[in-house]
ZAMARGU-4260 file (C-alpha; in steps of 0.2 Angstrom, whole numbers, plus 5000, padded with zeros to 4 digits):
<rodrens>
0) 5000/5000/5000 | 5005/5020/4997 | 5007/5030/5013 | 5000/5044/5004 | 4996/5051/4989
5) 4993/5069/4983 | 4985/5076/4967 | 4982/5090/4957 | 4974/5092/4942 | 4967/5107/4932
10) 4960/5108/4914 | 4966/5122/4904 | 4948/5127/4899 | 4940/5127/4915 | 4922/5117/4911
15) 4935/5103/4902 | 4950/5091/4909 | 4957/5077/4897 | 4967/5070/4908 | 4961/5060/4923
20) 4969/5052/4939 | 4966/5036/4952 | 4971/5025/4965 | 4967/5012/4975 | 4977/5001/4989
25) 4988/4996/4976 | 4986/5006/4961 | 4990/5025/4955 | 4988/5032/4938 | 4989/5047/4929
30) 4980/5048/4910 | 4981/5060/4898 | 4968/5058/4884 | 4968/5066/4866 | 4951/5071/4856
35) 4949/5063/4839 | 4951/5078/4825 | 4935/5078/4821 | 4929/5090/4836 | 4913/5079/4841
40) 4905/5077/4860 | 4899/5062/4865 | 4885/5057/4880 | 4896/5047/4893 | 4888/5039/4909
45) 4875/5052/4907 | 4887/5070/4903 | 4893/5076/4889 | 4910/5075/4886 | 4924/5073/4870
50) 4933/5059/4865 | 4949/5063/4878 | 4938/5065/4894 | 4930/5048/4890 | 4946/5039/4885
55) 4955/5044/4899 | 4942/5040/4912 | 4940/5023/4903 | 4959/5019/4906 | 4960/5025/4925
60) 4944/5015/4927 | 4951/4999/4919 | 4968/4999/4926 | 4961/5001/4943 | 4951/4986/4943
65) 4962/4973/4932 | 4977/4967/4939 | 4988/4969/4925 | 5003/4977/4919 | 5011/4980/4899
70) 5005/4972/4882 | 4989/4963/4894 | 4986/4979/4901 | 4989/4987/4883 | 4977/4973/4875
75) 4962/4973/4889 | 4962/4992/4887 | 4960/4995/4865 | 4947/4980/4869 | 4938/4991/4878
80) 4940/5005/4870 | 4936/4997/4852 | 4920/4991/4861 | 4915/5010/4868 | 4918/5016/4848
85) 4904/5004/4844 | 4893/5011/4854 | 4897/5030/4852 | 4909/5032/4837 | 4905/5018/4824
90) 4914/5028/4812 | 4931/5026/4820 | 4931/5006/4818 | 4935/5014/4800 | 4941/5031/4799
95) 4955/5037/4809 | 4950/5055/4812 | 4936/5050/4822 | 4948/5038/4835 | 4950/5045/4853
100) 4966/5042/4860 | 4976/5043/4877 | 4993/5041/4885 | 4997/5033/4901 | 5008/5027/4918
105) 5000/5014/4930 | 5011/5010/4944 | 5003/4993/4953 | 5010/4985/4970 | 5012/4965/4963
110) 5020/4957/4978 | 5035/4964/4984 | 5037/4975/4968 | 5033/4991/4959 | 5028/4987/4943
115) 5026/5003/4929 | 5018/5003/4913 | 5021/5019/4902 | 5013/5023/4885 | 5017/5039/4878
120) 5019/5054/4885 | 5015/5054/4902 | 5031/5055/4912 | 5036/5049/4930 | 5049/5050/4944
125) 5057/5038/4954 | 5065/5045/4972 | 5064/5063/4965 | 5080/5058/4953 | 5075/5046/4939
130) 5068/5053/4926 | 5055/5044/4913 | 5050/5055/4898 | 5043/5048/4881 | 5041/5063/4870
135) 5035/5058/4855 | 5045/5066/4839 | 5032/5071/4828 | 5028/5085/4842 | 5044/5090/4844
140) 5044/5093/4825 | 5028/5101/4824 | 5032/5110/4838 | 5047/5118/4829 | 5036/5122/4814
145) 5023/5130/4825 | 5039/5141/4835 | 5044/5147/4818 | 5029/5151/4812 | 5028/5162/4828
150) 5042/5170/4826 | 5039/5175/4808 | 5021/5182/4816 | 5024/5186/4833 | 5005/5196/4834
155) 4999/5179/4827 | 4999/5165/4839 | 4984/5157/4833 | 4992/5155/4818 | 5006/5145/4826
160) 4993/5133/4828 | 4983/5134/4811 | 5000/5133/4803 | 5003/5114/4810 | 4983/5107/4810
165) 4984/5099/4794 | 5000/5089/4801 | 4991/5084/4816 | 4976/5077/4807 | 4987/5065/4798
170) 4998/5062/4811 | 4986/5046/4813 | 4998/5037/4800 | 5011/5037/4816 | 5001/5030/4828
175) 5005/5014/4834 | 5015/5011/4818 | 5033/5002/4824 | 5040/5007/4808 | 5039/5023/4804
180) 5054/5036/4811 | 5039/5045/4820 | 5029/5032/4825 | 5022/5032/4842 | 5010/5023/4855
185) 4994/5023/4861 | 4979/5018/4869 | 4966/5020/4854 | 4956/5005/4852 | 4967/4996/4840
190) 4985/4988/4844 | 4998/4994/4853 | 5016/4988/4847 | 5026/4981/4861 | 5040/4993/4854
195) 5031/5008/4862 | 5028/4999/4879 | 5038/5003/4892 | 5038/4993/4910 | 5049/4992/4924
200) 5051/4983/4938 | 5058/4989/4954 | 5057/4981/4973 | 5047/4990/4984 | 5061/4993/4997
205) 5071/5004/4984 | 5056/5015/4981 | 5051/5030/4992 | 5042/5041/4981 | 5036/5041/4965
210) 5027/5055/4955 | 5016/5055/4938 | 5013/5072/4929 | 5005/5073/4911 | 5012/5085/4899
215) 5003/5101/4904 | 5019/5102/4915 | 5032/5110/4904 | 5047/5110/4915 | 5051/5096/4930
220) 5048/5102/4948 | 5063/5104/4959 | 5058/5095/4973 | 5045/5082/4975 | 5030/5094/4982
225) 5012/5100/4974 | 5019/5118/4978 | 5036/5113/4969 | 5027/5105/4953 | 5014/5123/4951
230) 5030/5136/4955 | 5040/5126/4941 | 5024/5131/4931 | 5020/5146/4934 | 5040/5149/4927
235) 5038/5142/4911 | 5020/5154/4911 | 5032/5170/4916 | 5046/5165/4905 | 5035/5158/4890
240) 5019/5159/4891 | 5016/5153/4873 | 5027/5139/4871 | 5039/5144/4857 | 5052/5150/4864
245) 5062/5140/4879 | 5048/5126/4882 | 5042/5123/4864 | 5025/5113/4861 | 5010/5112/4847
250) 4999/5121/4859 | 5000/5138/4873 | 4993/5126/4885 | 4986/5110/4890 | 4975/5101/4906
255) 4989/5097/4918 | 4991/5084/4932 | 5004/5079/4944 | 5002/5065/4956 | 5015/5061/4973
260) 5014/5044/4979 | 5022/5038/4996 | 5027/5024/4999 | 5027/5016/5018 | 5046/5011/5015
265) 5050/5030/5018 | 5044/5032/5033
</rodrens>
């Protein structure tokens, strides 16, 4: 079991939040979900919501009650989310626009280890040293488009954006393809190579903290505190506030959320 555990979690439209959180005796997990292109809203266990507020609540929903770690928990987890498209989005069984997706860290307590499943972005901590990032490249190249773009129109940053949509609407052609340079993971309702799976294994003695944060953090906290994780923020807000400068990304902001767990070993 966690001694404790802490989270914050804020969307960056206040009436929205793609990514989602949970835990249990055993279990903590971060989810950050992705809309399909397509723009739609769905009715979800009775609220509307889009596809990455469904996606990501499905996925902290599944990996808190099934006791399973990398390609099982990959597998059970497109199952169900291939079985939620029939239901809502028939027409992303055969148009890739119209997939939702979501990337992920579950950290589960199997016997005397911590065992941590990571698919895409979602990056974690181990001890406040060890650091787990997965950027994928296809942002860091849009990104650098999008900065350019900027700089070229600095009273324009909308356009930033508008510059790079086409290439996000395509970038489906990456997803989950092992052999493409920018190919990438993730949960969306199809297969997820083993390639872009990444679990490890650690003893639960050597673990006294681990934290989760989704990519609405732009810069890595200094020390292993809520207050830590939103000063580091509210720097990269001061320093660059539209992300093409220092901290570069596809978009001004995203839902951020950054979860401490405790374990009782550090006590």
């Amino acid at each position: 079991m966690f001694s404790s555990i802490e989270v914050f979690s804020k969307g960056k439209n206040p009436t929205r939040n793609e990514d989602f959180h949970g835990s249990n005796d055993n279990t903590i997990i971060v989810a950050d979900g992705s809309t399909d292109k397509s723009g739609g809203s769905y009715i979800f266990d009775g609220k509307e919501m889009t596809g990455g507020e469904i996606v990501s609540r499905l996925i902290v929903s599944i990996c808190l009650e099934a006791d399973l770690t990398g390609i099982e928990l990959s597998k059970t987890l497109n199952s169900r989310i291939h079985d939620c498209y029939k239901e809502l989005a028939p027409r992303a069984l055969q148009e890739t626009i119209f997939r939702f997706s979501a990337f992920f860290v579950c950290a589960k307590i199997i016997a005397s280890n911590l065992v941590i499943t990571q698919i895409g972005d979602v990056s974690y901590r181990v001890n406040g040293v060890e650091l787990h990032e997965d950027y994928k490249e296809i942002d860091l190249a849009n990104a650098k488009l999008r900065a350019e773009y900027i700089k070229k129109h600095p009273d324009d940053v909308e356009g930033g954006r508008k510059e790079i949509l086409k290439n996000l609407k395509q970038q489906f052609e990456y997803q989950n393809n092992p052999t493409h340079q920018f190919g990438y993971g993730a949960i969306d309702g199809t297969s997820t190579p083993e390639k872009f799976i990444r679990v490890q294994v650690l003893p639960l003695n050597d673990v006294q903290i681990l934290e989760i944060w989704s990519d609405g953090y732009f810069r890595v906290a200094d020390e292993s505190t809520i207050e830590s994780w939103e000063k580091s923020y509210k720097i990269v807000e001061n320093e660059d506030p539209d992300k093409y400068l220092r901290y570069l990304s596809t978009k001004s902001s995203d839902d951020r959320t950054i979860l401490i767990a405790r374990m009782f070993s550090a006590r």
